[in-house]
C-alpha positions in Angstrom: 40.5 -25.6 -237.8 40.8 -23.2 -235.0 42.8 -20.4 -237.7 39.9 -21.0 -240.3 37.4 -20.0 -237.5 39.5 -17.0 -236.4 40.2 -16.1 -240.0 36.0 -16.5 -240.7 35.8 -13.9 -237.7 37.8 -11.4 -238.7 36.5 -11.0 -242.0 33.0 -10.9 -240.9 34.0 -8.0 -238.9 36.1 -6.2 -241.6 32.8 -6.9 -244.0 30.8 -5.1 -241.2 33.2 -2.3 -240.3 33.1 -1.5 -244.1 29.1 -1.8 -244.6 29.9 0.7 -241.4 32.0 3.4 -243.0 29.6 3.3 -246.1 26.9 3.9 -244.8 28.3 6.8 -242.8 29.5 8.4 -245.1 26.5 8.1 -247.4 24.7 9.5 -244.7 27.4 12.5 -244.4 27.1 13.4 -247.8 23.0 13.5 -248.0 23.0 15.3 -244.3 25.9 18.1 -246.3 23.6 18.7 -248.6 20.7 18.8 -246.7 22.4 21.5 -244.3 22.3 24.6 -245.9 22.9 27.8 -244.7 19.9 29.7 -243.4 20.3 32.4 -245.6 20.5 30.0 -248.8 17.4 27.8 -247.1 15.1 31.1 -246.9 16.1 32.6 -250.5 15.3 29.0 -251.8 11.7 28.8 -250.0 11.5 32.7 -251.2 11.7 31.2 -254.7 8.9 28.9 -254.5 6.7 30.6 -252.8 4.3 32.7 -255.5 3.6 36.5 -255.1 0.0 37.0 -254.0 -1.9 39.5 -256.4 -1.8 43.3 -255.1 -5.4 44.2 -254.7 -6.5 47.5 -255.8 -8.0 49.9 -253.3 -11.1 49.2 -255.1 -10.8 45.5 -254.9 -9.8 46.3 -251.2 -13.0 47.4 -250.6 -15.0 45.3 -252.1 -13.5 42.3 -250.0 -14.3 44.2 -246.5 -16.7 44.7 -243.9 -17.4 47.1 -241.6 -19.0 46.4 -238.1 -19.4 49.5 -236.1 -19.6 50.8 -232.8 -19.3 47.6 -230.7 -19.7 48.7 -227.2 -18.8 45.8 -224.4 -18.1 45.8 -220.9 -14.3 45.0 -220.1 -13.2 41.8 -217.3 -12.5 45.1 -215.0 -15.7 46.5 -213.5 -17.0 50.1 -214.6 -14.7 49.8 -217.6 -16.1 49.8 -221.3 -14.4 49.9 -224.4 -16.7 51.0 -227.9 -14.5 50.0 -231.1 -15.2 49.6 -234.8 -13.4 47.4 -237.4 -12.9 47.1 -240.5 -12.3 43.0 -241.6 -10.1 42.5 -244.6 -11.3 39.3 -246.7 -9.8 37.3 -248.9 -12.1 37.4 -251.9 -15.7 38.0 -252.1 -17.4 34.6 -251.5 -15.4 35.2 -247.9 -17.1 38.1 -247.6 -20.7 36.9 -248.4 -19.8 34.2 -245.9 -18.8 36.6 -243.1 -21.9 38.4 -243.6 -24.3 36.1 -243.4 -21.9 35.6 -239.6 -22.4 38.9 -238.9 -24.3 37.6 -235.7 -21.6 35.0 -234.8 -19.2 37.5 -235.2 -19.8 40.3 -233.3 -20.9 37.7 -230.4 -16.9 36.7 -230.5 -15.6 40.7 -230.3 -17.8 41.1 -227.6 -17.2 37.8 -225.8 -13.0 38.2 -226.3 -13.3 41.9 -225.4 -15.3 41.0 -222.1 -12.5 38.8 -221.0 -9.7 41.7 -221.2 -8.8 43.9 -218.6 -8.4 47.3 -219.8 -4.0 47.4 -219.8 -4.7 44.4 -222.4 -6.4 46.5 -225.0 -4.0 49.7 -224.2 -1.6 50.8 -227.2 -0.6 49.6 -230.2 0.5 46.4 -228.6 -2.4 45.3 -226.9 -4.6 46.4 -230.2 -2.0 44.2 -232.3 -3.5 41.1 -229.1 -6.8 42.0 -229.5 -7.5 41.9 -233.7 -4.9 38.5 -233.4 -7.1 36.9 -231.2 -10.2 38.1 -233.4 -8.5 36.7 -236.2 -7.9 32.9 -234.8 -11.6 32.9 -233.3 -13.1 34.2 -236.6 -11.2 32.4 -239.2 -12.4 28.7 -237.8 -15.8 30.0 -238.4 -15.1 30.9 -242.1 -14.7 27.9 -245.6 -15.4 30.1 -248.3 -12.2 32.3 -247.2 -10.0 33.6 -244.4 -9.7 36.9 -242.5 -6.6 38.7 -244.5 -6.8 41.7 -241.7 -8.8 43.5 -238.9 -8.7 47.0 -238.7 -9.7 48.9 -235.4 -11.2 52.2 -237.0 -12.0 53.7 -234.1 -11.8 52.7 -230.4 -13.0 54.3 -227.6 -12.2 53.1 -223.7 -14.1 54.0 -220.3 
């Protein structure tokens, strides 16, 4: 009795050890494939990802607006900065959109200009900040279309 019990034992824990090893190396096998390189992972994504139509210039210009001479007080005192911009849209229903914004969005160049000192809006780096940060606040205002690019055309600080 006491060898039937024993022999019972062991071969519920041979069964499990096998159910075990199975289903590790199942789970090798699926987590092999899975793990690509990175090089193989971004040519793959690269594949599936369609090639957005090249706009003419004409197109271009169609799709943007230009909001000019914004003149705002920087977060420094005695410091001003004038800039212009050119927005880049996605299609023209975006564009309609942003126009009839026009308001809303010069209120937010302002309002994010007023809270930078002047180092923040110095170079190309600080520009690169400043039409980013345009871009996030702008774009949640916008459902026709998004913001494709903001060009500073001109920009002037005091």
């Amino acid at each position: 009795m006491l060898k039937s019990k024993i022999f019972l034992l062991v071969v519920a824990i041979l069964i499990a050890i096998t159910l075990i090893l199975t289903a590790a190396f199942v789970l090798w096998n699926y987590m092999d494939k899975a793990s690509s390189s990175p090089q193989e992972l971004a040519q793959n994504s690269a594949k599936e990802v369609k090639q957005a139509k090249k706009l003419s210039p004409d197109e271009t210009k169609a799709n943007t607006v230009i909001l000019k001479d914004i003149l705002t007080n920087l977060a420094t005192n005695n410091r001003f900065i004038k800039a212009s911009f050119a927005i880049e849209l996605e299609n023209p229903k975006a564009k309609d959109e942003f126009e009839k914004l026009d308001f809303k969005m010069k209120a937010i160049i302002v309002q994010t200009l007023s809270d930078m000192t002047p180092e923040q809006v110095q170079g190309s780096k600080g520009l690169d900040n400043l039409t980013s940060a345009l871009m996030n606040k702008m774009n949640s205002l916008l459902s026709a279309g998004k913001i494709k690019q903001i060009w500073i055309t001109d920009s002037v600080l005091q």
